[in-house]
mmCIF file of the N, C-alpha and C atoms, coordinates in Angstrom:
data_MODEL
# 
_entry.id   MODEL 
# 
loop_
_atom_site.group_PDB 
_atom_site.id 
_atom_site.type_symbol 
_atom_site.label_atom_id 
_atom_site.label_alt_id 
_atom_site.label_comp_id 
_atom_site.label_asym_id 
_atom_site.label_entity_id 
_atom_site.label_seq_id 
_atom_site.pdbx_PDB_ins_code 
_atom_site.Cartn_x 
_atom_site.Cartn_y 
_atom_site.Cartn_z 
_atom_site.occupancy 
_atom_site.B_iso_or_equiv 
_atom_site.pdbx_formal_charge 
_atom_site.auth_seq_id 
_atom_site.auth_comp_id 
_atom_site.auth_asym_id 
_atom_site.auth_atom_id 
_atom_site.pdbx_PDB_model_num 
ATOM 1   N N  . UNK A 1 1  ? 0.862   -1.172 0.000  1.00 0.00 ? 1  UNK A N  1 
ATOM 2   C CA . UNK A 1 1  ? 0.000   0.000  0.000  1.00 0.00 ? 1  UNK A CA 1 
ATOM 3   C C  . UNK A 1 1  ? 0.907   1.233  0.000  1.00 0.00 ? 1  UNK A C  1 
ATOM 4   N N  . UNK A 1 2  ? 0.172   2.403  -0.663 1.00 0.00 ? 2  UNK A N  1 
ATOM 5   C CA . UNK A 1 2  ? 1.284   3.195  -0.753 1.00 0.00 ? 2  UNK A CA 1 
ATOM 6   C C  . UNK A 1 2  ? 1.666   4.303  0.233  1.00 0.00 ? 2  UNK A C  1 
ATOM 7   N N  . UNK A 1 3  ? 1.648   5.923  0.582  1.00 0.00 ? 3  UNK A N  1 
ATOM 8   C CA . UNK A 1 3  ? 2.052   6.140  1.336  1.00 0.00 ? 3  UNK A CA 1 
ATOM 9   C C  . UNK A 1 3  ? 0.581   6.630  1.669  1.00 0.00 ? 3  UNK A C  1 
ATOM 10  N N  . UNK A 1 4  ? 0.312   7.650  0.687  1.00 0.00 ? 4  UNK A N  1 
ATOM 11  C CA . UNK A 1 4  ? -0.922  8.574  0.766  1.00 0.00 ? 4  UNK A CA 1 
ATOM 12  C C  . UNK A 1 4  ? -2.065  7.677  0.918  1.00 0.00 ? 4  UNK A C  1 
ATOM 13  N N  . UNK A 1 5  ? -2.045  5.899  0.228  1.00 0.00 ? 5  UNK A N  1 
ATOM 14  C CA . UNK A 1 5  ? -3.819  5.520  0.855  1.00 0.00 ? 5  UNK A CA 1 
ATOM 15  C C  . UNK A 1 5  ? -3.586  5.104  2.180  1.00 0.00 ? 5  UNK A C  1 
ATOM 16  N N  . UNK A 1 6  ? -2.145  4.711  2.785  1.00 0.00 ? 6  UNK A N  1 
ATOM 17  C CA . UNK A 1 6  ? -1.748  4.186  4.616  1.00 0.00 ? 6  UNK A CA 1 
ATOM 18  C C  . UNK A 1 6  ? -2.366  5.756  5.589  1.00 0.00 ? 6  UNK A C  1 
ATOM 19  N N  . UNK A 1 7  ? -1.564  7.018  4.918  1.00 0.00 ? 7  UNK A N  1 
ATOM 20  C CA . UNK A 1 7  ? -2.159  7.795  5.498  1.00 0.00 ? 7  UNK A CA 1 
ATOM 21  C C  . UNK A 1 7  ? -3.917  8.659  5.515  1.00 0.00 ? 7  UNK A C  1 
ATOM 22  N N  . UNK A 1 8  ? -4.520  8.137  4.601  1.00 0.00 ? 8  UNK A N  1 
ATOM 23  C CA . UNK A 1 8  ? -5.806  8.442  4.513  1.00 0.00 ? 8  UNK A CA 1 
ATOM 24  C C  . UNK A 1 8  ? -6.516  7.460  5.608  1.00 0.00 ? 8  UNK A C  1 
ATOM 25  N N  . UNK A 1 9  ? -6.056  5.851  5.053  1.00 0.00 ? 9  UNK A N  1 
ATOM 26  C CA . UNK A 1 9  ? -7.040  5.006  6.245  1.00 0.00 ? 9  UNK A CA 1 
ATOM 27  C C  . UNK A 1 9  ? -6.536  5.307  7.857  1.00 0.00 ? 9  UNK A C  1 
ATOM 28  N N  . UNK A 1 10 ? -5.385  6.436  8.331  1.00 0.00 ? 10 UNK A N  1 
ATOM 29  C CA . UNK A 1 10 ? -5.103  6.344  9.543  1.00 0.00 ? 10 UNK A CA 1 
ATOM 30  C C  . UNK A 1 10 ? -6.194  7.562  10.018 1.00 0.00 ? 10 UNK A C  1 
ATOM 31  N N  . UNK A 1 11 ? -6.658  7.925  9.121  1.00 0.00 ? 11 UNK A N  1 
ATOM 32  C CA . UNK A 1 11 ? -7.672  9.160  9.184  1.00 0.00 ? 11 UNK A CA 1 
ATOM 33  C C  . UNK A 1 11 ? -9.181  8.578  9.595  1.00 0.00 ? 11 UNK A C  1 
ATOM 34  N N  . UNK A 1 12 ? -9.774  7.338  9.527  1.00 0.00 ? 12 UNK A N  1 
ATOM 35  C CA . UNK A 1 12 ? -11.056 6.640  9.307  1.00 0.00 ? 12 UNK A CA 1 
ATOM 36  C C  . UNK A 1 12 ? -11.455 7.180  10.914 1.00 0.00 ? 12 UNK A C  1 
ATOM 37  N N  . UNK A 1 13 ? -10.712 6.686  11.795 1.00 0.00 ? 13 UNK A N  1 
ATOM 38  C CA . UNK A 1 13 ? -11.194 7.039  13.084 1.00 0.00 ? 13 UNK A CA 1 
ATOM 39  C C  . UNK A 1 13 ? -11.758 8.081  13.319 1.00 0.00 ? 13 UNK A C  1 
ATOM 40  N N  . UNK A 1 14 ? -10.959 9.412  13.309 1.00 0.00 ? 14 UNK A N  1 
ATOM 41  C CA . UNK A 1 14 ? -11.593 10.817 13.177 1.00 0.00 ? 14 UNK A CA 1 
ATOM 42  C C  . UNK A 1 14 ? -12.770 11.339 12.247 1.00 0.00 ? 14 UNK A C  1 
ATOM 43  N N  . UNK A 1 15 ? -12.773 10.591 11.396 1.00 0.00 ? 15 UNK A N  1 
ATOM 44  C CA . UNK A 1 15 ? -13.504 10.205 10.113 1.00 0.00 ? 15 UNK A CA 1 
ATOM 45  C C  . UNK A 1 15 ? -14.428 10.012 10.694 1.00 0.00 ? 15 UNK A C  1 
ATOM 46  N N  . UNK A 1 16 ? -14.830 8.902  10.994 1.00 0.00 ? 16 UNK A N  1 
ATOM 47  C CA . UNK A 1 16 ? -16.506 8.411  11.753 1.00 0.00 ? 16 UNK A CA 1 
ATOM 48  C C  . UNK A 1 16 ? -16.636 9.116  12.804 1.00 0.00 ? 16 UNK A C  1 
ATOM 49  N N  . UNK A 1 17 ? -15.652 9.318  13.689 1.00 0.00 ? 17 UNK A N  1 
ATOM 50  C CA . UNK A 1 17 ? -16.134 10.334 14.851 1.00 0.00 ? 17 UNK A CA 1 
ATOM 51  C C  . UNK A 1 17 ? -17.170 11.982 14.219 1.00 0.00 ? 17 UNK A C  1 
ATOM 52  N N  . UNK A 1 18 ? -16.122 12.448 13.230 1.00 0.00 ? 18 UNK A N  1 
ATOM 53  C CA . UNK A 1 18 ? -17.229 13.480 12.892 1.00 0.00 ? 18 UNK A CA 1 
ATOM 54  C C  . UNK A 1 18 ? -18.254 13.342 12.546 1.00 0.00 ? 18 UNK A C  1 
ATOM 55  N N  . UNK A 1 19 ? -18.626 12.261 11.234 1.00 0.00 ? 19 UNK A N  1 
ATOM 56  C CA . UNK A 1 19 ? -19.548 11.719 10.465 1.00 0.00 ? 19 UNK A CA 1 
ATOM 57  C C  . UNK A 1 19 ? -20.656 11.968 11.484 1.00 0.00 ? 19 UNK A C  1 
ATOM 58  N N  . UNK A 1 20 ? -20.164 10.535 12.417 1.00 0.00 ? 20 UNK A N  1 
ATOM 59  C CA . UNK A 1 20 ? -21.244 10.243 13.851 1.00 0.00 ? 20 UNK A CA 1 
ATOM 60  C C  . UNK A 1 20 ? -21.877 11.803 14.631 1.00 0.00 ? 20 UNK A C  1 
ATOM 61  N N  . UNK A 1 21 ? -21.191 12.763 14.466 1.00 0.00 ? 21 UNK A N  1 
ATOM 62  C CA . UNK A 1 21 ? -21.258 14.418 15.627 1.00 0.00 ? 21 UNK A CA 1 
ATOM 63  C C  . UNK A 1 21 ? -22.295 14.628 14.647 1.00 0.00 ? 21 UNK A C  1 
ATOM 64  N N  . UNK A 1 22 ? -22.374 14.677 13.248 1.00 0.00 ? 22 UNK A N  1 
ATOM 65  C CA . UNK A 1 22 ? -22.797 14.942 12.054 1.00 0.00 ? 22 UNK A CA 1 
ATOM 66  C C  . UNK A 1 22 ? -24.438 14.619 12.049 1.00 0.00 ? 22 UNK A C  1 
ATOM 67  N N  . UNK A 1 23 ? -24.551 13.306 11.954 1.00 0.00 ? 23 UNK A N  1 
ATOM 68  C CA . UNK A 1 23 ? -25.742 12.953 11.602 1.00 0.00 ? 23 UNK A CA 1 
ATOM 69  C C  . UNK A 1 23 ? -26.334 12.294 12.953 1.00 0.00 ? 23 UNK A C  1 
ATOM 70  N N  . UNK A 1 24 ? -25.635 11.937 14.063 1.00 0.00 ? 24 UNK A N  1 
ATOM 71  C CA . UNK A 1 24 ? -26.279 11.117 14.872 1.00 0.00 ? 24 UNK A CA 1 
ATOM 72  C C  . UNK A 1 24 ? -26.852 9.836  14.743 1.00 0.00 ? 24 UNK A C  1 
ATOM 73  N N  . UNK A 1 25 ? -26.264 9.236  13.513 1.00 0.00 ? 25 UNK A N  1 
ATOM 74  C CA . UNK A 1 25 ? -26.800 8.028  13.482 1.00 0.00 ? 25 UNK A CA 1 
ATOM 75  C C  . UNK A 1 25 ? -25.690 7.328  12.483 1.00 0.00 ? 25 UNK A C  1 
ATOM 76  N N  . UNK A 1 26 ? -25.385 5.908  13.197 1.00 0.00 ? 26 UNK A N  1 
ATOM 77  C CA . UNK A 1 26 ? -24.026 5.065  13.032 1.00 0.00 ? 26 UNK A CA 1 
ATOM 78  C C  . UNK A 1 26 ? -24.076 4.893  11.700 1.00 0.00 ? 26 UNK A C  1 
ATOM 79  N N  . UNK A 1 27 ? -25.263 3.962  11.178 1.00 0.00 ? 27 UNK A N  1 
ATOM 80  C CA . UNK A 1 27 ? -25.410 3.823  9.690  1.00 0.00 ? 27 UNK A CA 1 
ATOM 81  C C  . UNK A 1 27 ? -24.925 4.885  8.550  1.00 0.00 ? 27 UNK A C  1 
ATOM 82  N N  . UNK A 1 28 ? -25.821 6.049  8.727  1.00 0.00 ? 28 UNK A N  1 
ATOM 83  C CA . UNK A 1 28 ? -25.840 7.234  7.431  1.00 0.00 ? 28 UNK A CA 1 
ATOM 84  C C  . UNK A 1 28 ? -24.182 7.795  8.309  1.00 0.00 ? 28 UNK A C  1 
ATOM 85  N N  . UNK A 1 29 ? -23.567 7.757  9.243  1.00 0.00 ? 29 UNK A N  1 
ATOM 86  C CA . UNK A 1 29 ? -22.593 8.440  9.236  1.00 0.00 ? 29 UNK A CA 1 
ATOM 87  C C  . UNK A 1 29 ? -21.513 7.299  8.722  1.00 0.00 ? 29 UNK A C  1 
ATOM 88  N N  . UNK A 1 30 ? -21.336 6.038  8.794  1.00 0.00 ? 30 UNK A N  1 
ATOM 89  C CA . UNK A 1 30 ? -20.691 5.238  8.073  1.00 0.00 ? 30 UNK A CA 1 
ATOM 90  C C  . UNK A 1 30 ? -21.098 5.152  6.751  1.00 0.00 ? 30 UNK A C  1 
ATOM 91  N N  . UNK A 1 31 ? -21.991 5.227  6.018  1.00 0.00 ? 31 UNK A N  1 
ATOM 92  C CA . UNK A 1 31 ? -22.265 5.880  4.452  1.00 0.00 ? 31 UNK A CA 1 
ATOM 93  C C  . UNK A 1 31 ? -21.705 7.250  4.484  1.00 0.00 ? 31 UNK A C  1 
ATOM 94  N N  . UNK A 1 32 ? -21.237 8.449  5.118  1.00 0.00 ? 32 UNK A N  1 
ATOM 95  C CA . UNK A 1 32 ? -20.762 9.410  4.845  1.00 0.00 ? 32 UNK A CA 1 
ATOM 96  C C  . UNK A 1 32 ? -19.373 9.049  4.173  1.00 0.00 ? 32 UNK A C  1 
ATOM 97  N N  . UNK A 1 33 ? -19.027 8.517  5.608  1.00 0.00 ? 33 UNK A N  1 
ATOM 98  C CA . UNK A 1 33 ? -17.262 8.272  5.842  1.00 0.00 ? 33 UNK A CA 1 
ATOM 99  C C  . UNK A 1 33 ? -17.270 7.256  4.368  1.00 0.00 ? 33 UNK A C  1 
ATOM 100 N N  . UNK A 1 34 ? -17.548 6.527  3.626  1.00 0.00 ? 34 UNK A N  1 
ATOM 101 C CA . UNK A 1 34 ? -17.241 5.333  2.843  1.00 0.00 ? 34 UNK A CA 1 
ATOM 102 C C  . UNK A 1 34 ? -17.912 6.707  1.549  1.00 0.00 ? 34 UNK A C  1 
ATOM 103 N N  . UNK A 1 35 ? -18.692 7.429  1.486  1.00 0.00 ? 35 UNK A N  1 
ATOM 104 C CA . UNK A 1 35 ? -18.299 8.153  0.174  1.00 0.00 ? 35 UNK A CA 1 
ATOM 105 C C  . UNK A 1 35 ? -17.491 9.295  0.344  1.00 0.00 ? 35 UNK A C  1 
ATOM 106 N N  . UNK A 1 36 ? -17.007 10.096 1.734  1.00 0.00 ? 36 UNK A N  1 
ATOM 107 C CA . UNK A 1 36 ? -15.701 10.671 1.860  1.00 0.00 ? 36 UNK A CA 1 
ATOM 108 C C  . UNK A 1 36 ? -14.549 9.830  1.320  1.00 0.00 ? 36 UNK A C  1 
ATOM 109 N N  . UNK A 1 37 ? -14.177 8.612  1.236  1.00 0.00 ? 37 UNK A N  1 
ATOM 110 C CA . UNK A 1 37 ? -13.505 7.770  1.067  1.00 0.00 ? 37 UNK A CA 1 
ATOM 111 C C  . UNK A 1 37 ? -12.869 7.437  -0.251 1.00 0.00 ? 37 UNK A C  1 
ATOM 112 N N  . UNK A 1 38 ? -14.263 7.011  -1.184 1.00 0.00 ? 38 UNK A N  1 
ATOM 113 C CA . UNK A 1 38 ? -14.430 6.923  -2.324 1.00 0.00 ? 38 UNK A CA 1 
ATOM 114 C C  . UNK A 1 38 ? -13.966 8.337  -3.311 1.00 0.00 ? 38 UNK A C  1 
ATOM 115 N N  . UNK A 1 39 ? -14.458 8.804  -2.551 1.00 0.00 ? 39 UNK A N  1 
ATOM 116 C CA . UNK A 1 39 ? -14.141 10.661 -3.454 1.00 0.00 ? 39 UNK A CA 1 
ATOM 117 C C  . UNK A 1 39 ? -12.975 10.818 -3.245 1.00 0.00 ? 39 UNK A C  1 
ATOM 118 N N  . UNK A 1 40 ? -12.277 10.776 -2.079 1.00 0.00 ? 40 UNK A N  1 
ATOM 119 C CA . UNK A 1 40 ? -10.881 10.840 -1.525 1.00 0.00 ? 40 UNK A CA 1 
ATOM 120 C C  . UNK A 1 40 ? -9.836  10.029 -3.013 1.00 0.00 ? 40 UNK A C  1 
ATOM 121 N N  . UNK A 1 41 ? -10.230 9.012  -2.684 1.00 0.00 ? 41 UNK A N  1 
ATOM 122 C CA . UNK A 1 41 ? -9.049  8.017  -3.720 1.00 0.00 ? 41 UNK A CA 1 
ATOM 123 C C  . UNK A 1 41 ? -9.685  8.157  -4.915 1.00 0.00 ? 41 UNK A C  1 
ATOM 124 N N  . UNK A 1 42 ? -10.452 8.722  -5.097 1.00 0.00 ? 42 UNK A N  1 
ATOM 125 C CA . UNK A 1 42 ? -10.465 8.862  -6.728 1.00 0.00 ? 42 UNK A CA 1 
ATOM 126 C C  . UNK A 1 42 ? -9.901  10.181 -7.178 1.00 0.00 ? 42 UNK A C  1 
ATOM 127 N N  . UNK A 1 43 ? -9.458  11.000 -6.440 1.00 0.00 ? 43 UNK A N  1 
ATOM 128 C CA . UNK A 1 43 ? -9.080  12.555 -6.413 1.00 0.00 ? 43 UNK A CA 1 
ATOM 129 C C  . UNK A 1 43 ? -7.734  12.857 -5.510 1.00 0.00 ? 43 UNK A C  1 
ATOM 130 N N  . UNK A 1 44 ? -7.378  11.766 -5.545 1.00 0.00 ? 44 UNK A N  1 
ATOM 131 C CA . UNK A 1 44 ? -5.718  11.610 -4.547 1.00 0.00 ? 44 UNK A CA 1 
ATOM 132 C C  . UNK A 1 44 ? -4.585  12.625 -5.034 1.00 0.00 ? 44 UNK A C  1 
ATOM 133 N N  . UNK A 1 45 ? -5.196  12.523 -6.416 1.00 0.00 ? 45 UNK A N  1 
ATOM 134 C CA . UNK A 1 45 ? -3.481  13.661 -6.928 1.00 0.00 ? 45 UNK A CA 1 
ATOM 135 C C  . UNK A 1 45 ? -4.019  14.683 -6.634 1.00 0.00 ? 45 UNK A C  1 
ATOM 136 N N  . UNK A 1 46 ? -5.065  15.187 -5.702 1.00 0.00 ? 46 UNK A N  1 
ATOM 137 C CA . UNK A 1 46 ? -5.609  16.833 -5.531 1.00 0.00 ? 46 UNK A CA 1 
ATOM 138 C C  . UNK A 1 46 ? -4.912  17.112 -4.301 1.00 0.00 ? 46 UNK A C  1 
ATOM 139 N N  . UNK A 1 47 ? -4.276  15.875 -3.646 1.00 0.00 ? 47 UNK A N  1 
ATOM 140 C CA . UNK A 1 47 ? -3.590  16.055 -2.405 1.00 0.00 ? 47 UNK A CA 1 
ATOM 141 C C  . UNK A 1 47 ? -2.270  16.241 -2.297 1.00 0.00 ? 47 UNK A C  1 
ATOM 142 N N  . UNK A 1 48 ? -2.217  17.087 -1.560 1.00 0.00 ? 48 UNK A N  1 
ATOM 143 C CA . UNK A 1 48 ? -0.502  17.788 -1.293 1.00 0.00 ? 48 UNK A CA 1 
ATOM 144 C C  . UNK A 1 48 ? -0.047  16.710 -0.475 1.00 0.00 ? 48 UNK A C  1 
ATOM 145 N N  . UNK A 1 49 ? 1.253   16.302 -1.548 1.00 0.00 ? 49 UNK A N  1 
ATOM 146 C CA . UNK A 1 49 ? 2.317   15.085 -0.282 1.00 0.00 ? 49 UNK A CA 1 
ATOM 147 C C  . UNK A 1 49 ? 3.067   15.778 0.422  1.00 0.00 ? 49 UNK A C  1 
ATOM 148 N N  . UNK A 1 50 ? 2.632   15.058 1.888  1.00 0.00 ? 50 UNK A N  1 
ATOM 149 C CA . UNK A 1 50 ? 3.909   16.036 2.885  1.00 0.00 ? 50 UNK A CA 1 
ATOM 150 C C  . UNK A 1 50 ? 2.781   16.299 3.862  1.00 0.00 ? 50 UNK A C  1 
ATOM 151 N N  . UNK A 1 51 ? 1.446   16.680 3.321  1.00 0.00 ? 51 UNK A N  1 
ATOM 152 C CA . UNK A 1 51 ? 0.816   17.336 4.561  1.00 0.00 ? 51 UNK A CA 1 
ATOM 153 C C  . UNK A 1 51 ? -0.322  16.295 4.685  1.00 0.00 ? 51 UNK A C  1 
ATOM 154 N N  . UNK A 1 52 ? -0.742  16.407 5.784  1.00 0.00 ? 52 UNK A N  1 
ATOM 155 C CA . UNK A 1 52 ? -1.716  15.713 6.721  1.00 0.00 ? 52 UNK A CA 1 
ATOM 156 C C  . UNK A 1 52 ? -2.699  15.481 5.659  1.00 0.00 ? 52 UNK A C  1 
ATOM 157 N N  . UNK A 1 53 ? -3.446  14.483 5.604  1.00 0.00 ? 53 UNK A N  1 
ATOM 158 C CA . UNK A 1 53 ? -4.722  14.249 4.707  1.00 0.00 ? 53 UNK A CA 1 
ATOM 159 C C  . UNK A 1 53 ? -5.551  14.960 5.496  1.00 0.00 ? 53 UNK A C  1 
ATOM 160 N N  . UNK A 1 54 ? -5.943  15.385 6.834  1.00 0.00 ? 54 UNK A N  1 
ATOM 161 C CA . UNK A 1 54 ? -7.138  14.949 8.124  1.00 0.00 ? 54 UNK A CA 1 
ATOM 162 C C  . UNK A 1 54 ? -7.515  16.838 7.027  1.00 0.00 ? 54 UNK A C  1 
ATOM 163 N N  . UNK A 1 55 ? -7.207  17.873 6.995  1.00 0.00 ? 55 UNK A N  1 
ATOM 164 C CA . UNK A 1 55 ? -7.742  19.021 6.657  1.00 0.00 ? 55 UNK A CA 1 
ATOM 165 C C  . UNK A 1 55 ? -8.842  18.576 5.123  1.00 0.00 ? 55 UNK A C  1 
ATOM 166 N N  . UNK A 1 56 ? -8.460  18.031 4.168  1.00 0.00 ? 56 UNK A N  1 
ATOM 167 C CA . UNK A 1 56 ? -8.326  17.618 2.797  1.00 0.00 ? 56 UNK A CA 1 
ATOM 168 C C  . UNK A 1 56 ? -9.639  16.561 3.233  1.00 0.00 ? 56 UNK A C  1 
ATOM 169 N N  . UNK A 1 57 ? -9.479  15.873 3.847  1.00 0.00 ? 57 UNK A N  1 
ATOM 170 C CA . UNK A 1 57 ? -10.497 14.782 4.011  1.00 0.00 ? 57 UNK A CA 1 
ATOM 171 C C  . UNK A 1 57 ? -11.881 15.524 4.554  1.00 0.00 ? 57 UNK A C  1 
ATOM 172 N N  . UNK A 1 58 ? -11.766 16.124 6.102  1.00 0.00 ? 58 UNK A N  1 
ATOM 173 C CA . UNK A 1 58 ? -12.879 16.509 6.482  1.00 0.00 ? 58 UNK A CA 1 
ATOM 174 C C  . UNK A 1 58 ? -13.525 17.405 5.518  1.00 0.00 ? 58 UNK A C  1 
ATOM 175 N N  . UNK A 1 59 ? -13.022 18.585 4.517  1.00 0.00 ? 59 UNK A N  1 
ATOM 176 C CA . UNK A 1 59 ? -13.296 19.269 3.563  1.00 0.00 ? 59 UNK A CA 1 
ATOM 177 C C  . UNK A 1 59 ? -14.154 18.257 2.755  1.00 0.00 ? 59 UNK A C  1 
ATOM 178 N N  . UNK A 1 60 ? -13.712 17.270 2.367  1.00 0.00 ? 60 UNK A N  1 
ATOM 179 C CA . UNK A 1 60 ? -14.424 16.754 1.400  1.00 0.00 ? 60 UNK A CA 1 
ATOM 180 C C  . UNK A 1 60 ? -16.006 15.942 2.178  1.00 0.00 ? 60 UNK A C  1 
ATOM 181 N N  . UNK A 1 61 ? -15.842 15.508 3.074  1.00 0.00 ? 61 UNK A N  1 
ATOM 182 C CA . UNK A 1 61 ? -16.735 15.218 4.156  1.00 0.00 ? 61 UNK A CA 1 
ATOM 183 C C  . UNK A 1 61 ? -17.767 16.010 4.048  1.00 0.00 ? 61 UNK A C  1 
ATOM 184 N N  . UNK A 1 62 ? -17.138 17.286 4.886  1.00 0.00 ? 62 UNK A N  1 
ATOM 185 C CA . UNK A 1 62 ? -17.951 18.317 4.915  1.00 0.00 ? 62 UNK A CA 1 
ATOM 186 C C  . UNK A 1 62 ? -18.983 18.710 3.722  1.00 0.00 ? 62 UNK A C  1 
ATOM 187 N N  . UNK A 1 63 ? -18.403 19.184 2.655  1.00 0.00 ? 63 UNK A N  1 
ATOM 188 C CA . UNK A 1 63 ? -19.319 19.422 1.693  1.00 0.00 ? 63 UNK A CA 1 
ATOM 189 C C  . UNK A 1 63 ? -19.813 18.265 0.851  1.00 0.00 ? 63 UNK A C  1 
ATOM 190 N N  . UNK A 1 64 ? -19.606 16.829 1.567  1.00 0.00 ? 64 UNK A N  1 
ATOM 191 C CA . UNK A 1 64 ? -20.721 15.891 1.402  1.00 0.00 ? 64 UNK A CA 1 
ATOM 192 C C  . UNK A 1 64 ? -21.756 16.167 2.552  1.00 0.00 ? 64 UNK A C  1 
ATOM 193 N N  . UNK A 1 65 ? -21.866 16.319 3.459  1.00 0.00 ? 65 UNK A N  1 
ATOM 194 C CA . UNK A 1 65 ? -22.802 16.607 3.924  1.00 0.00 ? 65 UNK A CA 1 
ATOM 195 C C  . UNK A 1 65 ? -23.713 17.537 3.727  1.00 0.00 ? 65 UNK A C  1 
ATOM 196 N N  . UNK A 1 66 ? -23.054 18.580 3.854  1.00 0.00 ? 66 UNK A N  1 
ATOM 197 C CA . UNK A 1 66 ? -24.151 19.806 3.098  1.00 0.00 ? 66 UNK A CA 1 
ATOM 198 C C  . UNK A 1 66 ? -24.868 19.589 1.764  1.00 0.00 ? 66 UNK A C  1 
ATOM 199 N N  . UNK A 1 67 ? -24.320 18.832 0.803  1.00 0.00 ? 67 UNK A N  1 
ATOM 200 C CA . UNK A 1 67 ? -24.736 17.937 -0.377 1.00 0.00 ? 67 UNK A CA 1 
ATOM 201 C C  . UNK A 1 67 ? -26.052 17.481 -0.095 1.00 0.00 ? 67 UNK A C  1 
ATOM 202 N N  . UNK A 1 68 ? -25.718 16.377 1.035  1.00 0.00 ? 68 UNK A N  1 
ATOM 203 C CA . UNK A 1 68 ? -27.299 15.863 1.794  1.00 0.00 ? 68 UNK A CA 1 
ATOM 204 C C  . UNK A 1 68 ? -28.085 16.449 2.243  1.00 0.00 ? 68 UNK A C  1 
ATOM 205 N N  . UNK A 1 69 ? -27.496 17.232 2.988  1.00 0.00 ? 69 UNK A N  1 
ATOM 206 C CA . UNK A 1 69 ? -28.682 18.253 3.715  1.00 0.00 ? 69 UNK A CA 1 
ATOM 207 C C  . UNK A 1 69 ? -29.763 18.719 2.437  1.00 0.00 ? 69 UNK A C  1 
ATOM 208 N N  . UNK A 1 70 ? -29.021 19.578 1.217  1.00 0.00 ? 70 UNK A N  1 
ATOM 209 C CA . UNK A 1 70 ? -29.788 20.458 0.904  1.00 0.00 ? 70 UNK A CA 1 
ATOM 210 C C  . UNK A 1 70 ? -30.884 19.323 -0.201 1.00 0.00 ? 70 UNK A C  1 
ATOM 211 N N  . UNK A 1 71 ? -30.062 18.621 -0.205 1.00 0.00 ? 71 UNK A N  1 
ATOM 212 C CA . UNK A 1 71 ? -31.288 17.348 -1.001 1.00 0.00 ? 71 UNK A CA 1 
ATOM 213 C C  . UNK A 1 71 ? -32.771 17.214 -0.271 1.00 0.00 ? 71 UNK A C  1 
# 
């Protein structure tokens, strides 16, 4: 595995923790985190090597959620 997907999955924890603050419910916040995920590694070269994924990730999180909301 390479460097950037070792350091994205060390991110999952914080990951569901927000998800979970997010929606309050385990399910739809583990469907957050798994299409934060998906979007993440399909858009990997948008990420700066060297720096932390955790800013880059919740960003993308984030405006998946608001995504949902306004649906």
């Amino acid at each position: 595995m390479d460097e950037k997907k070792a350091a994205i999955l060390s991110e999952i924890p914080r990951l569901r923790r927000y998800a979970r603050s997010l929606l309050r419910d385990r399910d739809s916040a583990d469907d957050l985190v798994q299409d934060c995920l998906e979007r993440a590694l399909v858009r990997l070269d948008n990420w700066q090597t060297g720096e932390s994924p955790r800013r880059w990730l919740f960003t993308i999180m984030h405006h998946l959620f608001i995504d949902q909301m306004r649906k």
